[in-house]
N, C-alpha and C positions, 0 to 999 in steps of 0.2 A: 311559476304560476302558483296564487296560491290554491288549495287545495281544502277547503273546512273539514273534509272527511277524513282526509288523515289524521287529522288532532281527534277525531270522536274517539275513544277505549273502546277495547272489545267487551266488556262490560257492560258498557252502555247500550250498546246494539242488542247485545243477549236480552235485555228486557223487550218484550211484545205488547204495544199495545194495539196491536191490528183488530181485535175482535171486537173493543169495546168500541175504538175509533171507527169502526163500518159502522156498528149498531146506531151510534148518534150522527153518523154523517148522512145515515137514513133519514133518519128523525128530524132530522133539521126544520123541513118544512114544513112540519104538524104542527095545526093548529089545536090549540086546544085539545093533547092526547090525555088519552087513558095511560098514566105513568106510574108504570109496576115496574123503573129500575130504579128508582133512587134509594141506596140504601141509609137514609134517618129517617128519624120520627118525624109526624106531619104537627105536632104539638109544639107550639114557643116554647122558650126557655122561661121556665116561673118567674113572676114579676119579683119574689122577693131575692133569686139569684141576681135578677138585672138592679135590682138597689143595690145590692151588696157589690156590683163590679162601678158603678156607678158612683157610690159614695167611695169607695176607694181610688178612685182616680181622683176626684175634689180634693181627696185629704193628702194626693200626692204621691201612691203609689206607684208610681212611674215607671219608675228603675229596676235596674237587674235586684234582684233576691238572690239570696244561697244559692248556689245549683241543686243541693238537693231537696230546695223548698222550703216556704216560711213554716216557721214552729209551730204555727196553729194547724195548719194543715197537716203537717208529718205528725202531731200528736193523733188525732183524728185518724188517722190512718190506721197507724199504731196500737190504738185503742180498737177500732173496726174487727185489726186483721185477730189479735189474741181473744178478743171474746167469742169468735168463729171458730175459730182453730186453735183450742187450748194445748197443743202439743207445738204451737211456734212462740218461740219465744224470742222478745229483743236482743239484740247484741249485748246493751247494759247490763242487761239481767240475769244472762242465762249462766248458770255454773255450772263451771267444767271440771272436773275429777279427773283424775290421770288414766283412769278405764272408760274415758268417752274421746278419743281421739279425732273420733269421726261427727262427735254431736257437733251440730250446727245451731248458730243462731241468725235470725234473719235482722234484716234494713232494709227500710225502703228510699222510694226515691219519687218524688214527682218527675213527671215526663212530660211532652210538648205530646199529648194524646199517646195513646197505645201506638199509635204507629211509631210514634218514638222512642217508647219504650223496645219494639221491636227491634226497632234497628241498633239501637244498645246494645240490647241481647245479645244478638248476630256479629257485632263487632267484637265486642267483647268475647265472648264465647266459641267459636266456631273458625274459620280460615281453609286455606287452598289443604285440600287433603282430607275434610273430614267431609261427613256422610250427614246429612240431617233428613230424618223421615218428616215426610206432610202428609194430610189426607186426600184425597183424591175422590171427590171435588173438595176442593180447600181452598180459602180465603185467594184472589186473586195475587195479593202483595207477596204471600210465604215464598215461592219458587224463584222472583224475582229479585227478593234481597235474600235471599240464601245466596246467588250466583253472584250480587252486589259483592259480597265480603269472600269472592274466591272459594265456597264451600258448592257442596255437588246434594240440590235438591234429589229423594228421593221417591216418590212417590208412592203410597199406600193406597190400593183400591179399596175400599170400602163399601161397593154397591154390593145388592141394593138399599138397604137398609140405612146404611151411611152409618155406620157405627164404627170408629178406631180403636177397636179390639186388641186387644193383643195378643192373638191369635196372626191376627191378621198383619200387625208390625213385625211380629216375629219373626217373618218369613224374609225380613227384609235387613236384619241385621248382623255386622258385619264388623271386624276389627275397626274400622273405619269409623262406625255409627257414633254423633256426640252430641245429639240429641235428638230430640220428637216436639215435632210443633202440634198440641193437642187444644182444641177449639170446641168449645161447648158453653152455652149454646153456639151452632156452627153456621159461619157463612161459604156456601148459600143456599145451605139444606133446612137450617135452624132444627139440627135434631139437637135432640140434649143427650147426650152419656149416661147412659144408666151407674146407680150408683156402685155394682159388681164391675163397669167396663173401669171407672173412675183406677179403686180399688188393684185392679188384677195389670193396668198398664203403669203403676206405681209399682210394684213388687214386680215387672219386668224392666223397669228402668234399672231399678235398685241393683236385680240380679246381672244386667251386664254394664252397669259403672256408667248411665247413660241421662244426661241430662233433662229434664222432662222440665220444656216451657207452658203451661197452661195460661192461653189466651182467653179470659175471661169478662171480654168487653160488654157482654147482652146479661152478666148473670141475674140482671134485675126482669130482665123479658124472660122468665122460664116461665113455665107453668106445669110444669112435674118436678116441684120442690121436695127438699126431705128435711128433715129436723136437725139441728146443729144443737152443738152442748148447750148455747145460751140461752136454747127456746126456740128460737127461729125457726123461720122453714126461710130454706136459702138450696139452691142448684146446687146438684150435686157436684163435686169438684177434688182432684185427686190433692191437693193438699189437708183435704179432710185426713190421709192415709200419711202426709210426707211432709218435712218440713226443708226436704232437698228436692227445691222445684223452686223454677221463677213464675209468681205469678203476677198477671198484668192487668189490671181491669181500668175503668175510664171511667169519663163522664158526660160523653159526646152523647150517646144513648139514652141512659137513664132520665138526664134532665132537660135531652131536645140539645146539647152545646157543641155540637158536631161543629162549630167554627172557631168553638173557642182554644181548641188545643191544647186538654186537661185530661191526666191520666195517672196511673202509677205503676210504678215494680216495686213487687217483696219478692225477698227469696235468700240465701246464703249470704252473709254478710261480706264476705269475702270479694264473690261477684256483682253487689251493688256497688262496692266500695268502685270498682273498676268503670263500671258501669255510670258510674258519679261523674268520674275523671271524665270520661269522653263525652258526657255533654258539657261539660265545662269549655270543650276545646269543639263542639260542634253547635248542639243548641241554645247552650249556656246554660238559662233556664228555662221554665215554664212561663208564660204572662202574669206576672205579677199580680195585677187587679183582678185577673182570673183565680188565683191562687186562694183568692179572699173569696171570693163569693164559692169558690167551691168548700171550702169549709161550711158557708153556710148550706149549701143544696144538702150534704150530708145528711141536717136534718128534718129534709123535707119527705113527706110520704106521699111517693109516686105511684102507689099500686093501686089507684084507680086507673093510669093510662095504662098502665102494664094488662086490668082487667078489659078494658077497654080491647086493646090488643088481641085478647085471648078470644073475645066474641069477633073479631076478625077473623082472626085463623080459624076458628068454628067455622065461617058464614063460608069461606072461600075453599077447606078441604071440603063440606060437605057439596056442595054447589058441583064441585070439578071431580070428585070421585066415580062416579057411573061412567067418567069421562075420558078420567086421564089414570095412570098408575099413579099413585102419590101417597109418600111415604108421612104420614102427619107430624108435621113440626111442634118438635115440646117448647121451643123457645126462638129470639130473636123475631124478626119478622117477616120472613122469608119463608117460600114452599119451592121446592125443586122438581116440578112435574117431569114426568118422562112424556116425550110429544107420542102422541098414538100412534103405530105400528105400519095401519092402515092408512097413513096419511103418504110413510113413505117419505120422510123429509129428514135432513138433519136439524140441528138442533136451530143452528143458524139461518135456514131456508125455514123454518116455521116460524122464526122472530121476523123475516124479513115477510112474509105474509103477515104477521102477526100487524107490522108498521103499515102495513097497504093498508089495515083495515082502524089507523089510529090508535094503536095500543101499542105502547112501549116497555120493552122485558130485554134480558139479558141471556145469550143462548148458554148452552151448558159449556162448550168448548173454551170459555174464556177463564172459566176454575178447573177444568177438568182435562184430561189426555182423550174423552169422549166426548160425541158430540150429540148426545139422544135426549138430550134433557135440555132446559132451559129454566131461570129464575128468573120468581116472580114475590116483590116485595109488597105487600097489602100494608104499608105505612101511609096510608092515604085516606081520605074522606069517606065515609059511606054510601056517598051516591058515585064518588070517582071508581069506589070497590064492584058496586052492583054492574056498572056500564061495562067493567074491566070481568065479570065475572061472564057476561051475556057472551061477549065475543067471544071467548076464549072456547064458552060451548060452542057458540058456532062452527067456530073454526077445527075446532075437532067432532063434530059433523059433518063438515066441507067434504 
């Protein structure tokens, strides 16, 4: 007889998405909700990116590209990452002395979005036997493709404050450890890393031979910026400290393209080169016509939505403070309230009141090994924010 369950891997099982699938099986039959789980921007994608993907299809961009991405774009890239961070330098360029055995020079790689990039990483880098620290609450995907590629998720508590200290990794390192998935801005706290946490969990990598991926998808959503060699005021980010780190950022966020499946990795020349390889044999490349218009978004100036954003997270910690514990979000566009005390619920029994009353949120158990908190994304309209801000007092009244 056959059997489909026997063919599933255990791999596959090991992934959970019991938490998210109740919260929307809830939700199904809301009409017209108050909707704090979707994590993008409520903003289109600029009209001049949608000409640039547009005319590049007419002209016949079609086809596969390089795996590691057209020349316009990797130059772009290239140019972005050295003017940030004048201690990384290209593969081409960098010179090596016979007393730098260890200096590194980086490459990057376009990706089918940061989630591709991730999974590169993870393939590339990690396997059955090694130890990879996350934070805790941390990105929903980090735990489940860590277990994808045979590696043993280790989890880092972080409450309350949500900050991945290295104090607080410490504790959790081990012959085994072979890397740290570090996320700032973070989902689905949206705190930012102070520029001392940045700093102090580079110089703990360093000291026990431990790879440090910095997931850097929201670094346009901060708003506790600090000053880079170029001028800029750019999030803080431990590559400012190291140029032995993979970093990943995107452009799903920034310019609204969360469909288009656009991202990248810098880091060790060595591990993109790897890292190159296996999307050749998995994703190939990135969308081609997408490829093009994200060179142009590069130089679009988005920090009107980003300020935009920041009078949201104003409207919505000041609103729910008298109310809820909450730790204020320096970036992305997420707040992680903890449900009130007094209510007596978990996190999931407060979302599931939360859907009785048309408001749709994500309880904390679904990023987290607890279950006392719940996320809430304010990427949404103004008046969808106020309606969504009314209830939530209510209900921690109730």
């Amino acid at each position: 007889m056959f059997d489909p369950d026997r063919f599933i891997h255990a791999r596959a099982k090991a992934v959970d998405a019991s938490g998210i699938r109740r919260v929307f099986d809830l939700a199904a039959n809301l009409k017209d909700p108050v909707n704090f789980s979707i994590g993008q921007p409520d903003f289109d994608v600029p009209q001049a990116v949608k000409d640039a993907a547009i005319a590049a299809i007419q002209k016949g961009m079609n086809r596969y590209t390089q795996t590691q991405g057209i020349k316009e774009l990797q130059t772009r890239i290239t140019g972005l990452i050295t003017a940030e961070f004048p201690n990384w330098q290209p593969a081409s360029s960098k010179l090596r002395t016979p007393n730098s055995e260890l200096a590194t020079s980086f490459a990057s790689l376009v990706t089918s979005g940061v989630s591709g990039g991730l999974v590169l990483a993870l393939m590339t880098c990690v396997g059955p036997g090694d130890e990879v620290l996350i934070p805790d609450p941390g990105f929903v995907m980090y735990k489940h493709l860590v277990r994808l590629v045979g590696a043993t998720p280790v989890l880092v508590d972080t409450y309350p404050d949500f900050q991945l200290t290295a104090a607080r990794l410490a504790k959790h390192v081990t012959p085994r450890t072979k890397m740290i998935l570090f996320n700032s801005p973070g989902n689905p706290t949206g705190i930012v890393a102070t520029d001392a946490v940045c700093r102090e969990v580079v110089k703990l990598a360093d000291e026990h031979n431990i790879l440090l991926l910095s997931d850097e998808i929201y670094d346009e959503f901060c708003y506790e910026k600090t000053p880079r060699a170029d001028g800029s005021m750019k999030c803080p980010s431990p590559a400012t400290y190291s140029d032995r780190i993979l970093l990943l950022r995107g452009f799903s966020k920034t310019y609204g393209m969360t469909g288009w499946r656009l991202g990248y990795a810098a880091g060790p020349a060595a591990i993109i080169e790897q890292m190159t390889k296996l999307q050749q044999y998995t994703f190939v490349c990135a969308p081609s016509m997408v490829q093009v218009a994200g060179a142009v978004a590069l130089d679009l100036d988005m920090s009107t939505y980003v300020e935009a954003y920041r009078r949201k997270r104003d409207t919505l910690v000041n609103a729910l403070r008298p109310h809820y514990q909450i730790t204020t979000p320096g970036g992305a566009f997420y707040a992680f309230p903890k449900v009130p005390d007094h209510l007596k619920l978990t996190g999931q029994q407060f979302i599931e009141r939360a859907i009785s009353r048309n408001l749709l949120a994500i309880p904390g158990n679904v990023f987290s090994d607890r279950d006392t908190h719940f996320r809430l994304s304010y990427a949404c309209d103004d008046q969808m924010l106020a309606r969504g801000i009314e209830i939530l007092i209510d209900l921690a009244k109730s």
